[in-house]
C-alpha positions in Angstrom: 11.3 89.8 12.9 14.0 89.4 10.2 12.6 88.7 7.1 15.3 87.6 4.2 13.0 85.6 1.8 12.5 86.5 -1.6 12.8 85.5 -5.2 16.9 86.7 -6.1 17.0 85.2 -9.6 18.0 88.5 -11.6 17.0 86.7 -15.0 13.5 86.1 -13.9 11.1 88.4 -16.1 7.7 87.1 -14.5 6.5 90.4 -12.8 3.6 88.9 -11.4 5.2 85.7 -9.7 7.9 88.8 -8.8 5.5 91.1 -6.9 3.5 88.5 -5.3 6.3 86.4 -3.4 8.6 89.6 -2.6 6.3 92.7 -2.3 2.9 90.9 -1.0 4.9 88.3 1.1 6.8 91.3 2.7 3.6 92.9 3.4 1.9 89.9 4.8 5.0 89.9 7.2 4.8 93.8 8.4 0.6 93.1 8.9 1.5 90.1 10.9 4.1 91.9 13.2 1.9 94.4 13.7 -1.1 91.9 14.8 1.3 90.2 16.9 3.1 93.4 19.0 6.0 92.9 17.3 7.6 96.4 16.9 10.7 96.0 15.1 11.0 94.8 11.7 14.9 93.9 9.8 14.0 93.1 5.7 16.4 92.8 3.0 16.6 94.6 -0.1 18.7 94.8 -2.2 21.9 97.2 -4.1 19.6 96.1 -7.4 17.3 99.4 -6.4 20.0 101.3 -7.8 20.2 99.7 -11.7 23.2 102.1 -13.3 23.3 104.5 -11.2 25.8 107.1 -10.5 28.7 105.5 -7.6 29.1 105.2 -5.1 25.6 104.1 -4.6 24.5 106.1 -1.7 20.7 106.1 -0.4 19.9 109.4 -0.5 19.5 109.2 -4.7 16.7 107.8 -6.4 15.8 104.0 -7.2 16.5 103.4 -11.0 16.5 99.5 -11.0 17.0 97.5 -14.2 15.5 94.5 -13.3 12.2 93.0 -12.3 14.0 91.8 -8.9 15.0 95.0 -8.5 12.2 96.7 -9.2 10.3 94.8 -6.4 12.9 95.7 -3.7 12.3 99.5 -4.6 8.4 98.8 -3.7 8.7 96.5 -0.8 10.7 99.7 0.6 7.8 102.3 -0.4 5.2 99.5 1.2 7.5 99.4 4.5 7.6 103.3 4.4 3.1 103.5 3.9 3.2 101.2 6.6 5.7 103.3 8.8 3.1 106.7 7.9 -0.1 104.3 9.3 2.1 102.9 12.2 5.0 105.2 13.4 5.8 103.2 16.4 6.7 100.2 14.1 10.3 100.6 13.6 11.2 99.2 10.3 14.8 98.9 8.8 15.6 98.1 5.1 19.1 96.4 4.7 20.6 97.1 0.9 22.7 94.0 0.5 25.4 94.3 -1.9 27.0 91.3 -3.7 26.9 88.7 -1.1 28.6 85.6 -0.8 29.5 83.2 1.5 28.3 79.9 3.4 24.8 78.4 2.9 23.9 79.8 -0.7 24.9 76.5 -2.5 21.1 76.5 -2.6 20.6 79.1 -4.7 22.4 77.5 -8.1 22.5 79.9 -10.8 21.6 83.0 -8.8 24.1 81.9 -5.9 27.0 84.7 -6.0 29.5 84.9 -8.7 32.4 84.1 -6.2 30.7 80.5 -5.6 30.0 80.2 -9.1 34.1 80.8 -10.5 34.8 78.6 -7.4 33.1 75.7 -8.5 34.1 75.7 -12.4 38.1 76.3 -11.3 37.7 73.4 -8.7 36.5 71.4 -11.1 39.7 72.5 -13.2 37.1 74.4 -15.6 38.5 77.9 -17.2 36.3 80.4 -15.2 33.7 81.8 -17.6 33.1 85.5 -17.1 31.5 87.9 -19.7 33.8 90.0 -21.8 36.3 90.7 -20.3 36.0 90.4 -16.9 36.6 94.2 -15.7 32.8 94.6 -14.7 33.3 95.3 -10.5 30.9 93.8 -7.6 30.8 95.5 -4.1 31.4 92.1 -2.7 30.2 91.6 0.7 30.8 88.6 2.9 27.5 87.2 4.9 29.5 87.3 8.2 29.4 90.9 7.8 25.5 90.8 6.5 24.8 89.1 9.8 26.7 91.5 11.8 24.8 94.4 9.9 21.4 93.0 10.5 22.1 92.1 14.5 22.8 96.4 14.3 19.7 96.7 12.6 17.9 95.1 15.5 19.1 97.7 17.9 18.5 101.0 15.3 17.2 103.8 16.9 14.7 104.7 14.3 13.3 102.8 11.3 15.7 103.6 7.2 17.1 101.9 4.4 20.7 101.9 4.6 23.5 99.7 2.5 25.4 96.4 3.4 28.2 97.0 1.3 32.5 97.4 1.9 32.7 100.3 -0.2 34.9 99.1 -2.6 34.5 97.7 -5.9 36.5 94.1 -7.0 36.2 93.2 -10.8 35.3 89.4 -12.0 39.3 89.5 -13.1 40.2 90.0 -9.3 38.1 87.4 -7.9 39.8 85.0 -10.7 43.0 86.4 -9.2 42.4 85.3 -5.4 40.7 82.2 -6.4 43.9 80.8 -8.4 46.0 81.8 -5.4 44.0 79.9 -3.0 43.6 77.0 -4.8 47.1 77.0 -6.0 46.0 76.8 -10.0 46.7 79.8 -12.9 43.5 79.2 -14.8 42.6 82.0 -17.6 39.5 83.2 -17.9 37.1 82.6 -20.8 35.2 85.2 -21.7 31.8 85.3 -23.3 29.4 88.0 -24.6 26.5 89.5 -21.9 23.4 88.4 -23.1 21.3 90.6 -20.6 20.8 94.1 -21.9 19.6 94.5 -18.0 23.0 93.5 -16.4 24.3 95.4 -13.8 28.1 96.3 -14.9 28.8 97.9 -11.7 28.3 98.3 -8.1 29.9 99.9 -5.2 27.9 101.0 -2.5 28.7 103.9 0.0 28.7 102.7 3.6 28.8 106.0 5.1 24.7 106.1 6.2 25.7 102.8 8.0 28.0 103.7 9.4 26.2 107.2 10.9 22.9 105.3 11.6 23.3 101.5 12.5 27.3 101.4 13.7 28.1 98.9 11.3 31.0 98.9 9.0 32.2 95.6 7.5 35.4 93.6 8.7 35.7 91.2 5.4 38.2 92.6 2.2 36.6 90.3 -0.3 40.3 88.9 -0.2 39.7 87.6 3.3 36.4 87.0 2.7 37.3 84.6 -0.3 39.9 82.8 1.8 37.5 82.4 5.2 34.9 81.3 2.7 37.1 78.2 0.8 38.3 77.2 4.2 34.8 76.8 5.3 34.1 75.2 1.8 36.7 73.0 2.2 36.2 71.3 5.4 32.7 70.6 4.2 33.6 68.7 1.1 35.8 66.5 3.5 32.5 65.9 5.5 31.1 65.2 1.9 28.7 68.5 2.4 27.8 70.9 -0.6 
């Protein structure tokens, strides 16, 4: 079973709503594989476990999320470890996504990644808004590589929590950078004040457990990532596709 739903809005502060959709829907889905045989079990969660913590963001330290979204994926992975302690033959693997982006999250609107966000005001031929000034970084990881990561999660040899992430940080400035390139425009940011005293100003995860434990390493730069990601964007809006 692969389970990737959940609540991602950052800015939602309802704890309850929260809990109930990410941690009790992720432990309705470990009691149902284990009433239905199903032995292996692939759930997201998330880089948010980490809040401000020191980087690279490696699994080994401890949770210190700054969010309510974050704070759920920290307990969905202590209910998947209880579980783990009742059932040791259920093999459970916790994939810490990163920043992603990348086809199929036009869904998502304001909590859709900050690449598709920029993309869609400099389109427009909007000044990309960014909050002062632009040097906060984002392990950005492209979903091709979250797809590759969670098909080596499927053959793991023994249930962890390990990161989806490039090991590199790009800042908001950067992504502004590659976007003008591609689309052939020299927009300047405009930057505003953060509002969110919970903001995460930086992430950049350490793929090294990943790489040791699952075999995966990701093939995107955010560079190439960003240019795979307009093609693909591209060719849908001649299709007239979102």
């Amino acid at each position: 079973v692969f389970h990737q739903a959940a609540i991602t809005d950052t800015t939602v502060m309802d704890q309850r709503r929260m809990l109930e959709v990410n941690v009790e829907g992720f432990r309705n889905v470990l009691s149902f594989a284990l009433e239905s045989g199903v032995r292996r079990v692939v759930y997201a969660s998330s880089a948010g476990t980490y809040g401000a913590g020191s980087l690279p963001m490696r699994e080994s330290q401890a949770p210190s999320p700054m969010n309510v979204y974050g704070f759920s994926k920290m307990v969905m992975e202590r209910v998947a470890a209880g579980f783990l302690k009742e059932e040791p033959s259920l093999c459970a693997v916790g994939l810490r996504y990163f920043n992603v982006y990348g086809p199929g999250e036009a869904h998502k609107g304001a909590a859709a990644s900050m690449i598709y966000q920029l993309h869609r005001q400099m389109s427009a031929g909007k000044r990309p808004r960014v909050f002062e000034h632009g040097q906060q970084y984002r392990d950005h990881i492209y979903v091709k590589d979250v797809v590759a990561a969670n098909l080596k999660a499927a053959e793991a040899a023994a249930s962890g929590v390990f990161n989806v992430c490039t090991g590199r940080g790009t800042s908001f400035n950067r992504v502004i950078e590659v976007l003008n390139a591609v689309l052939g425009t020299a927009l300047e940011p405009e930057y505003f004040k953060n509002p969110y005293p919970f903001y995460q100003n930086e992430t950049q995860g350490d793929p090294a457990a990943a790489r040791a434990g699952l075999g995966f390493s990701a093939a995107w730069t955010p560079e190439d990532g960003i240019r795979d990601y307009l093609g693909a964007r591209t060719v849908k809006a001649a299709a007239g596709v979102d």
